[in-house]
N, C-alpha and C positions, 0 to 999 in steps of 0.2 A: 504493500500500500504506500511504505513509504516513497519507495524509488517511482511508483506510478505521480504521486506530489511533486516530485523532481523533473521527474521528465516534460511533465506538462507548463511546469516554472519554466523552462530553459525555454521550449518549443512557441511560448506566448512571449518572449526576451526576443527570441530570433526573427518570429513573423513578421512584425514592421520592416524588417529591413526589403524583404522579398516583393518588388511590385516590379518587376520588368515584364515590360507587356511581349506580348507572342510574337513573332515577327514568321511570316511563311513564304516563297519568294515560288511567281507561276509565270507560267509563257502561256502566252495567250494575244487574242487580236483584240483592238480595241475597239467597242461598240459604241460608246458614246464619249464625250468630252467635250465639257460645258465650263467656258469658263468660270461665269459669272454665277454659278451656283459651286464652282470646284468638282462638280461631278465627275468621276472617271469610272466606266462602266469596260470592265473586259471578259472578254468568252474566252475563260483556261482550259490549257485543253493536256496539263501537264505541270505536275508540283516537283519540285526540284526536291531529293531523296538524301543530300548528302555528296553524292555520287554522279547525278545524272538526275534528268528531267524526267521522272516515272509517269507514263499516262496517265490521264484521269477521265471519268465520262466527264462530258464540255459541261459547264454551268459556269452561268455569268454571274461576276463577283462585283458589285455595287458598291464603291469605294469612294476617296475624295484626295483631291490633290492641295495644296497650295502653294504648287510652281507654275509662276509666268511663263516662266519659257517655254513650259511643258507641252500648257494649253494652246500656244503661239506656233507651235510647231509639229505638234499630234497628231494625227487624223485617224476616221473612222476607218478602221478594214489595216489599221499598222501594227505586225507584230510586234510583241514586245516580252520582254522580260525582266518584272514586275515582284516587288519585295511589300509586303503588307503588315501593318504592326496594328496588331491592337484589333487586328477583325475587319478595319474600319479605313485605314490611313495609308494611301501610298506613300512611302521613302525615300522609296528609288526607283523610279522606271528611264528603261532603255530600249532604243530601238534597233532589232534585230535586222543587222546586216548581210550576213552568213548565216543564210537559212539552212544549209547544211551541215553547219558545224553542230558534231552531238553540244557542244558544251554552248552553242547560240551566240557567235562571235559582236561584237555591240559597234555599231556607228558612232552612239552618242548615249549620252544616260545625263537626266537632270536627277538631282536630289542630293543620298550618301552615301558613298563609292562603299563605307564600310559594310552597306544591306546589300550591297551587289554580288552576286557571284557569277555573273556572267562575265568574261573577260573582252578585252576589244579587239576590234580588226587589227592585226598587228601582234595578236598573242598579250596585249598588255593588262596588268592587273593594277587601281591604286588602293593604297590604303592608306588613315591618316591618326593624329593622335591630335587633340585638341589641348590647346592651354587656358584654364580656367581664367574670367575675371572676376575673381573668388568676392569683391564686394557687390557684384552681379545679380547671386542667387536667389532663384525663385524658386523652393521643393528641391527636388531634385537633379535641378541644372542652375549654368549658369552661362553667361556669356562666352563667346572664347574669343580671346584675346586676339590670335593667333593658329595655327592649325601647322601640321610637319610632315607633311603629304610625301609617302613612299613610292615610287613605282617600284616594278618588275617585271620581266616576261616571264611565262609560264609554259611548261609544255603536260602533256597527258599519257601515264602510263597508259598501257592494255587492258588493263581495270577500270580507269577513269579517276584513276587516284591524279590529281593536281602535284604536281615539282616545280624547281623555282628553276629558270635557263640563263638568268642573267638582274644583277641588280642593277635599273635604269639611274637608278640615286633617290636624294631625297632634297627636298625645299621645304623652307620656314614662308609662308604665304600670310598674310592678313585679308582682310576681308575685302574683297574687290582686284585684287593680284593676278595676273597670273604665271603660267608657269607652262614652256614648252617642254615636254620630256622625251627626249629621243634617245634609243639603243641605236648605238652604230652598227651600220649593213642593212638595219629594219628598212622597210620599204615605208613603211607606216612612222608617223609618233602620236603623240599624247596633246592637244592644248587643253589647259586643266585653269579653271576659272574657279577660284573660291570666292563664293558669294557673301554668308556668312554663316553662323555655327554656332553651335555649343559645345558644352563639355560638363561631364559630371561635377558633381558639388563635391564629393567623396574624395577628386583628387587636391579639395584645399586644403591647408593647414588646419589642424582643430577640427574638422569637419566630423560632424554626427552621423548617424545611421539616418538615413530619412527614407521615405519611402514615395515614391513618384515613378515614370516613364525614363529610359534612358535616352538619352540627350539626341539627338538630329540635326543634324549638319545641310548646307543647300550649295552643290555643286552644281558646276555645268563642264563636262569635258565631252571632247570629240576626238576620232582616232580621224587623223588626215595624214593624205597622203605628201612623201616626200617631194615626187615630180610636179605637183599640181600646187605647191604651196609652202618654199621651204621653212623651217623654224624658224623661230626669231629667238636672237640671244634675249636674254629675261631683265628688264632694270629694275634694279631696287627702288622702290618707292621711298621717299623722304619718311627718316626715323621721324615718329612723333614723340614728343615730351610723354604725352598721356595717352598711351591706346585709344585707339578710334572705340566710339560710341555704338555697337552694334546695332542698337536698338534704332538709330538712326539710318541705318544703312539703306541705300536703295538697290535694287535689283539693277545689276548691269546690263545693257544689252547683249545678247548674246548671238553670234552669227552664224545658223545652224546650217550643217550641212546639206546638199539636196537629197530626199528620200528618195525620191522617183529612181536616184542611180544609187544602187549599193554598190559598196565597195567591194572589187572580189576579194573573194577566201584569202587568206592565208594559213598556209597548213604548220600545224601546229608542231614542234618536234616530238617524235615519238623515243607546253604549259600555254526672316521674319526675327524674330526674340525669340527665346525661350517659351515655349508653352509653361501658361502658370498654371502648377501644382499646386492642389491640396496641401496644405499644409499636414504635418504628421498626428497634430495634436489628435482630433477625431478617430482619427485610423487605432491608434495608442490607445486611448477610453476603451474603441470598444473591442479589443483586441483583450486587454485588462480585465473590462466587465465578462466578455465572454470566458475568458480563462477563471474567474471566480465562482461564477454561475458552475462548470465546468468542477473545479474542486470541492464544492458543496455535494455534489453529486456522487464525488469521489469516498466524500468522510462518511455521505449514508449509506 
């Protein structure tokens, strides 16, 4: 009896901290896309396993976006490949270049490179870490400062297990920067456009257990080709005294690539603000009340 009191003490300690929402990532076409309600409606026809894109019977997944650039460049009947958190919210969506590629090679992707698992024309993969502005916090985010965006190429064992074929580097980016990323010999590179971000509250100093959504970030990157449009060396933007104002930031224009021409295949080697949270107190209470309710039960 006693260790059953203990266990249920620890398990009602632990629970607040646990709210990270679902995230499930689908290929699918897209049926509607409405700016001015954010509406994004797509017919999946295939949930990504880990592994590989696993069939699914088709049913349309009734979502919402709020990327400009998304809506500005979308259309109805465009594959894509589509990451969803929370049941409710797209992330990340990409548009499917290499229709043949098992792993669904990407043109362009608005949103966060980190919900993406589809890689780009070109074999490219990014990923980023964010730098909190820790007097920022709203729940469980905060603004970021800053963001330290990774590339790499990728190639695919015979299983479909992901390897790394080459580190492209990395960049410190703020909000409105951007950054060309080219592997040398690629035919393809990267323009990676960080709009703005967030970042856990967890990684400040002193930071508490709180309990909210994990953080989302608003890219805009395209895989372009070398012949048709070379890099551009990257300028530093003037250090500020005080980090830029996130909250303030406006969406950049972004100059999308034309869908009508996908890029061919490349074969692979055989790789807004912070949404305001709930605060914890509530969640806490009744987290509390239920776990005493709970050990009452236990003593009778």
């Amino acid at each position: 009896m006693k260790f059953s009191i203990i266990l249920l003490i620890a398990m009602c300690i632990v629970m607040p901290a646990a709210a990270v929402e679902l995230e499930e990532t689908y290929l699918g076409k897209v049926t509607k896309a409405d700016q001015v309600s954010g509406a994004l409606d797509v017919k999946v026809s295939a949930q990504w396993d880990g592994k590989q894109f696993a069939p699914l019977d088709p049913v349309t997944i009734q979502g919402t976006s709020t990327f400009d650039a998304l809506f500005e460049n979308i259309k109805q009947g465009d594959e894509v490949v589509g990451t969803l958190m929370g049941g409710e919210k797209w992330i990340a969506i990409g548009l499917v270049g290499s229709k043949q590629s098992t792993q669904k090679q990407l043109l362009w992707m608005v949103g966060d490179p980190n919900a993406m698992v589809a890689p780009f024309v070109g074999n490219y993969k990014v990923t980023y870490t964010a730098d909190p502005k820790c007097d920022s916090c709203v729940g469980s985010v905060c603004y970021a400062n800053s963001v330290d965006v990774t590339t790499k190429t990728v190639g695919y064992d015979s299983n479909g297990k992901e390897y790394i074929v080459s580190d492209v580097g990395t960049e410190t980016l703020r909000p409105a920067e951007n950054w060309d990323a080219v592997e040398t010999g690629n035919q393809q590179y990267l323009k990676i456009l960080f709009i703005k971000g967030e970042a856990p509250a967890s990684a400040c100093p002193e930071s508490e257990m709180i309990m909210g959504p994990q953080p989302v970030s608003d890219f805009f990157i395209k895989s372009v080709s070398v012949a048709s449009a070379p890099p551009a060396t990257r300028t530093e933007s003037p250090v500020a005294t005080t980090p830029p104002v996130v909250e303030e930031t406006t969406a950049v224009p972004a100059t999308m690539p034309e869908t009508e021409t996908p890029v061919p295949e490349t074969t692979a080697p055989t790789t807004s603000a912070p949404t305001a949270t709930p605060t914890p107190g509530f969640g806490i209470m009744v987290a509390i009340l239920g776990c005493a309710a709970a050990l009452v039960v236990i003593r009778r």
